[in-house]
C-alpha positions as CSV (number, residue, x, y, z in Angstrom):
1,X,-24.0,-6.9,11.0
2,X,-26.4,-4.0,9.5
3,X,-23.9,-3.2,6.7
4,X,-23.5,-6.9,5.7
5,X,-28.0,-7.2,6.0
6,X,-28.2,-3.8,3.7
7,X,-25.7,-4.6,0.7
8,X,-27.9,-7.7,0.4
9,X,-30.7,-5.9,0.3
10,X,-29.5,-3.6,-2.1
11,X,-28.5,-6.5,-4.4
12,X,-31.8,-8.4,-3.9
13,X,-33.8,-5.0,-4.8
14,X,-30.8,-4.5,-7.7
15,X,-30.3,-1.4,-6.5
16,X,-27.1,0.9,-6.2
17,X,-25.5,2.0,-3.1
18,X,-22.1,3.0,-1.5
19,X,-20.0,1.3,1.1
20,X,-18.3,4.1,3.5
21,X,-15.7,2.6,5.7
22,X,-13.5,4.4,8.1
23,X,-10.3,3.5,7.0
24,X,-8.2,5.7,9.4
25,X,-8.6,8.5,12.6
26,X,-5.8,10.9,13.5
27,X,-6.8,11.9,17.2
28,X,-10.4,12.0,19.1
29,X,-13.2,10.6,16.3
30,X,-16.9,9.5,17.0
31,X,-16.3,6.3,15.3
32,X,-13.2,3.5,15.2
33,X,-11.1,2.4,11.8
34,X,-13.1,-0.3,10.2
35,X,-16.3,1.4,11.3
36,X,-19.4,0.8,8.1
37,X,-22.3,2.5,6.5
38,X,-24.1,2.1,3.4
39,X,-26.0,4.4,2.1
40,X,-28.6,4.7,-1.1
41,X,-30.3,7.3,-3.0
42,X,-33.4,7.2,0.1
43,X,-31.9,5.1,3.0
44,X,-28.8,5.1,5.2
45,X,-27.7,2.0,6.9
46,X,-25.3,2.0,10.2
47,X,-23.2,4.7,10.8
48,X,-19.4,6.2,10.8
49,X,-20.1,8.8,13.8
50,X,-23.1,11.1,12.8
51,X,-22.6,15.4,12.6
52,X,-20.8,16.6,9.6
53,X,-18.6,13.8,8.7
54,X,-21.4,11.2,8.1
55,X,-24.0,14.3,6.5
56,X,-20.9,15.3,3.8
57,X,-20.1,11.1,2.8
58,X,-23.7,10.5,2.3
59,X,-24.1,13.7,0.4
60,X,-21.4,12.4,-1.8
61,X,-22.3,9.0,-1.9
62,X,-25.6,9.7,-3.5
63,X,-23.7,12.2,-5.5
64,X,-22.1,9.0,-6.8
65,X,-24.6,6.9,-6.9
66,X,-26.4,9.7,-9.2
67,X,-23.8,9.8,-11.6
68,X,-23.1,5.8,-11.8
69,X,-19.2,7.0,-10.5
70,X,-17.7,3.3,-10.5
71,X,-14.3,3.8,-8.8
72,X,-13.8,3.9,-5.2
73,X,-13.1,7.9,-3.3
74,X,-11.5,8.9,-0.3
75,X,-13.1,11.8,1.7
76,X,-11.3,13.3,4.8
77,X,-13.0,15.8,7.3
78,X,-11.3,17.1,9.8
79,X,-13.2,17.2,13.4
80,X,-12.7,20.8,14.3
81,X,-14.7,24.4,15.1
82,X,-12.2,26.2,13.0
83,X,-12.4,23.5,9.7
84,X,-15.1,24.2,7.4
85,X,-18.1,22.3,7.6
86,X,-21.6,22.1,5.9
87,X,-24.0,20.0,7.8
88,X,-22.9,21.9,11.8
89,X,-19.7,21.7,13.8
90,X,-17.9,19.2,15.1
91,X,-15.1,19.5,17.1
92,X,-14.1,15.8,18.5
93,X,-10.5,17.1,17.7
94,X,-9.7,14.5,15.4
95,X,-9.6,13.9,11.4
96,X,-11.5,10.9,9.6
97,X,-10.8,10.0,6.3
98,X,-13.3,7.7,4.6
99,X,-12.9,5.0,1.8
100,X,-16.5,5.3,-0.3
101,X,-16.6,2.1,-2.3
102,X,-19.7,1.9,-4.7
103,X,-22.1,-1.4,-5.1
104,X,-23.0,-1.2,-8.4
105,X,-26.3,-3.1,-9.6
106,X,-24.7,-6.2,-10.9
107,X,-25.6,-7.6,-14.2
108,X,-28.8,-10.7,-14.5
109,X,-28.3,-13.3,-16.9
110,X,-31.0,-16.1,-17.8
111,X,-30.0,-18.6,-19.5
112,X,-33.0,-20.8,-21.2
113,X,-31.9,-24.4,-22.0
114,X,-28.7,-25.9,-20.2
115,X,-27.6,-28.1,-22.8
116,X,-24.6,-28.5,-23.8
117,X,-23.9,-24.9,-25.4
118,X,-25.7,-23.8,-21.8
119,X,-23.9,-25.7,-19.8
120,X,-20.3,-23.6,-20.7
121,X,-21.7,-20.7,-20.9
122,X,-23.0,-21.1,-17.6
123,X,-19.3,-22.0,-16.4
124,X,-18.2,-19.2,-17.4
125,X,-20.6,-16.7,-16.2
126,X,-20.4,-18.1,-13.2
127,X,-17.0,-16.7,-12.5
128,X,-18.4,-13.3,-12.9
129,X,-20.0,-11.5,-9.8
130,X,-23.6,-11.5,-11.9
131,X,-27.2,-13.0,-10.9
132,X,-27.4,-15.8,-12.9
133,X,-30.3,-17.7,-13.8
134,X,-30.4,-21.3,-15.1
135,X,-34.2,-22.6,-16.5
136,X,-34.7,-26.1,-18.3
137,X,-38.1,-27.6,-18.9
138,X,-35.2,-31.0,-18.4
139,X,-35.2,-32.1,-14.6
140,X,-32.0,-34.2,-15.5
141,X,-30.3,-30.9,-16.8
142,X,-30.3,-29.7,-13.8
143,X,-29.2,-31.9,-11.5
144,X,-26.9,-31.5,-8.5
145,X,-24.2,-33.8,-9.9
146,X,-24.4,-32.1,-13.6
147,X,-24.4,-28.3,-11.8
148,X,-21.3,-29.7,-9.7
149,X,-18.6,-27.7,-12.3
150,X,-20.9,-24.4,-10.3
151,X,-19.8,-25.1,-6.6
152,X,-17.3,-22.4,-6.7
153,X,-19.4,-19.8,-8.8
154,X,-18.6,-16.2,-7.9
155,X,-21.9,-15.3,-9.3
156,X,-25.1,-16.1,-7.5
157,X,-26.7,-19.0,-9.2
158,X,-30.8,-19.2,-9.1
159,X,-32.2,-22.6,-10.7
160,X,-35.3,-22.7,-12.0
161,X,-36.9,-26.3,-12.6
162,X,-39.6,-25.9,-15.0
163,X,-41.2,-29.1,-16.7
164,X,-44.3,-27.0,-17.9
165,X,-44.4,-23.8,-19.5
166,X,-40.8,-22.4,-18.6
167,X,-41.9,-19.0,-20.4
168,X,-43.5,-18.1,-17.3
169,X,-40.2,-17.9,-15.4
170,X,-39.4,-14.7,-18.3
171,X,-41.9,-12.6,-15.7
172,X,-40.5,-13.7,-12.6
173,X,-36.2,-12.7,-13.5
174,X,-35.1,-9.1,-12.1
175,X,-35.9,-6.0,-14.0
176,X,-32.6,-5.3,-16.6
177,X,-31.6,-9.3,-17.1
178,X,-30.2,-10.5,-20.5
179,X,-32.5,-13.4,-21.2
180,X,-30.6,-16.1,-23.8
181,X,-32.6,-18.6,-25.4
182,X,-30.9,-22.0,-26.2
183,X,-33.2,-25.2,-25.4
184,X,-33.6,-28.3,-27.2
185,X,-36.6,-27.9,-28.7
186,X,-37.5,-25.1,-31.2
187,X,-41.3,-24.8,-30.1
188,X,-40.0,-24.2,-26.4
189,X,-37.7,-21.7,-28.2
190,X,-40.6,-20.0,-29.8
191,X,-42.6,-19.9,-26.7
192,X,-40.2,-18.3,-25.1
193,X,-39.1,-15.8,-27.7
194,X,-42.9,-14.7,-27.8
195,X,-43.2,-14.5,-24.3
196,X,-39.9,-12.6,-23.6
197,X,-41.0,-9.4,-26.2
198,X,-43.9,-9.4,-24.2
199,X,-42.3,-8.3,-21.0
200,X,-40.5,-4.9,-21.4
201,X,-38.3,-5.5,-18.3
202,X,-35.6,-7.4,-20.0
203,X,-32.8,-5.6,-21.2
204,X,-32.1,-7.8,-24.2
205,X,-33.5,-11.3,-25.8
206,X,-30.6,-13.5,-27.3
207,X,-31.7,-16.6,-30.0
208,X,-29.7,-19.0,-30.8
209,X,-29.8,-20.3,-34.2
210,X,-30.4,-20.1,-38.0
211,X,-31.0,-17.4,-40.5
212,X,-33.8,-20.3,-41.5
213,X,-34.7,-20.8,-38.0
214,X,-35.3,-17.0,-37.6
215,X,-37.8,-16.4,-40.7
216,X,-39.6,-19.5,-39.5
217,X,-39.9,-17.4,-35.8
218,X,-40.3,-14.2,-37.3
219,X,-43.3,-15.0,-39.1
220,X,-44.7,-17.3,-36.2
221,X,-44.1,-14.0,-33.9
222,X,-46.0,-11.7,-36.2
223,X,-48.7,-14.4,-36.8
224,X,-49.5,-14.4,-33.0
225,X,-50.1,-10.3,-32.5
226,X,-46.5,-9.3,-32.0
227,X,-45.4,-6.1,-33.4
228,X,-42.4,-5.5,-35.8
229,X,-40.8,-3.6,-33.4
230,X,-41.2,-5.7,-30.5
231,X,-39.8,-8.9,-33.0
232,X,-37.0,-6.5,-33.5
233,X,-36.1,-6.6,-29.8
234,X,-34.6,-10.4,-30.1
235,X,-31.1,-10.2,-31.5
236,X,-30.2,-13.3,-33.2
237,X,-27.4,-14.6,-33.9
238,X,-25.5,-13.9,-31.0
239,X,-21.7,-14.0,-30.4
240,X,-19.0,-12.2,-31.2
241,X,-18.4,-12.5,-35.0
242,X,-14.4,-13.0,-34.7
243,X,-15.2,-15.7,-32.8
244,X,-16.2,-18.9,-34.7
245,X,-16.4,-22.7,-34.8
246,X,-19.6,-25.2,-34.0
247,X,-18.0,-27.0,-30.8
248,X,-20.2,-26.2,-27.7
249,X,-17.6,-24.4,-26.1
250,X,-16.6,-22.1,-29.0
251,X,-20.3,-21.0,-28.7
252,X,-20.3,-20.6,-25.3
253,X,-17.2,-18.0,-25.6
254,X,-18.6,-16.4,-28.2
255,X,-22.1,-15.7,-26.6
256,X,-19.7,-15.1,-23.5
257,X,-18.3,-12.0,-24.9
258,X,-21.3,-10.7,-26.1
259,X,-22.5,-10.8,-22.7
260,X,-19.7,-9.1,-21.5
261,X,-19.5,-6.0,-24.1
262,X,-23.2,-5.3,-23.2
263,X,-22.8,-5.7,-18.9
264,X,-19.4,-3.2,-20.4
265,X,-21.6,-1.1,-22.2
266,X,-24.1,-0.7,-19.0
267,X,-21.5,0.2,-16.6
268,X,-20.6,3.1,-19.2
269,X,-21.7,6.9,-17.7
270,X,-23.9,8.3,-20.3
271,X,-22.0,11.5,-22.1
272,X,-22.8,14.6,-20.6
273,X,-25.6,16.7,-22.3
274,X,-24.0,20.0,-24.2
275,X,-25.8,23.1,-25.3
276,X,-25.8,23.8,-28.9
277,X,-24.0,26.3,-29.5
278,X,-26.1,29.4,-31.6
């Protein structure tokens, strides 16, 4: 089906759109209940019967997708030369109403090193409708039998085998992805942190570690070129503070929750600009 071929198209390009269904027709309509489009800031996709109806639901559903509106609309036209209309007449007789359902970009996690700590956090990410990417320079971390607890992910799961020089998968992950750094190996760790503040795609850089393991990092980072305020881009630690305890699964709620405040915090409409007032 088109509808089905654009909203993965819109998720592989993580870009925004809105799903308009016909969900029910009182007399003569161009289009059936159940009929699809989808629609984006510069394409339309399928159709719910051309003329008014369709020009006004694509007029509001990049109206929608302008504004990052997250909850689902209703819009009903009625198909008649004496109902007001915008985009020409159409008099089929009938009315239309119209369920406008956005597709939000979803949120892109990457999650360097699947360790133990990496391993539950990437169980429970998993549940969430995300991309989520999984990179270890280990092939046995990433095996089908050890990824098994993932067969019933919700989220789409990427794996990226890497046995030389995972930092090159940091340029590869979609534009806006949370990139958390947890390996075995602190030199990977470094690597990685060095070569993630040198993309500016990635919406945040998690580290786990230290306060000792930090200053050790920091200095290395500043040692190889790297600006204070591009160091200042990794957040480390990461978690939620309230959350504690050393168990791999304590971290991997903790880091969890962070996650989830900031794919919260991105969903969040920015405030509306006001004029000061002279």
């Amino acid at each position: 089906m088109e509808w089905v071929k654009a909203i993965q198209t819109l998720r592989a390009g993580r870009r925004a759109g809105v799903l308009v269904t016909v969900t029910s027709v009182r007399g003569h309509a161009p289009r059936e209940a159940g009929a699809k489009m989808v629609v984006a800031s510069d394409n339309v996709w399928a159709t719910v019967g051309g003329g008014n109806l369709e020009a006004l639901a694509i007029e509001r559903a990049r109206q929608m997708i302008a504004s990052g509106v997250a909850a689902p609309e209703e819009l009903t036209a009625a198909l008649s030369d004496k109902a007001p209309y915008q985009h020409g007449v159409q008099c089929c007789g009938g009315e239309v109403t119209l369920l406008l359902e956005p597709l939000p970009v979803v949120p892109s996690v990457a999650i360097f090193g699947l360790g133990h700590v990496g391993l539950e956090l990437a169980r429970i990410l998993a549940r969430h409708d995300i991309e989520l990417h999984l990179v270890d320079s280990r092939p046995e971390q990433l095996t089908a039998e050890r990824l098994a607890v993932l067969d019933d992910a919700i989220a789409s799961v990427h794996v990226h085998n890497v046995p030389v020089l995972p930092e090159l998968v940091v340029r590869e992950l979609p534009p806006g992805t949370h990139a958390v750094i947890m390996t075995h190996d602190h030199a990977e760790d470094a690597a990685l942190c060095d070569a993630a503040i040198r993309n500016d795609h990635l919406a945040t850089i998690g580290l786990i570690g230290s306060r000792a393991k930090w200053a050790r990092f920091q200095r290395k980072l500043a040692e190889d070129g790297n600006a204070p305020e591009s160091i200042a881009r990794i957040t480390t630690p990461i978690g939620v503070s309230g959350i504690t305890g050393k168990e791999p699964a304590v971290i991997a709620v903790s880091v969890a929750a962070w996650l989830l405040e900031l794919f919260t915090a991105e969903r969040r409409p920015a405030p509306a600009h006001r004029e000061a007032k002279a």
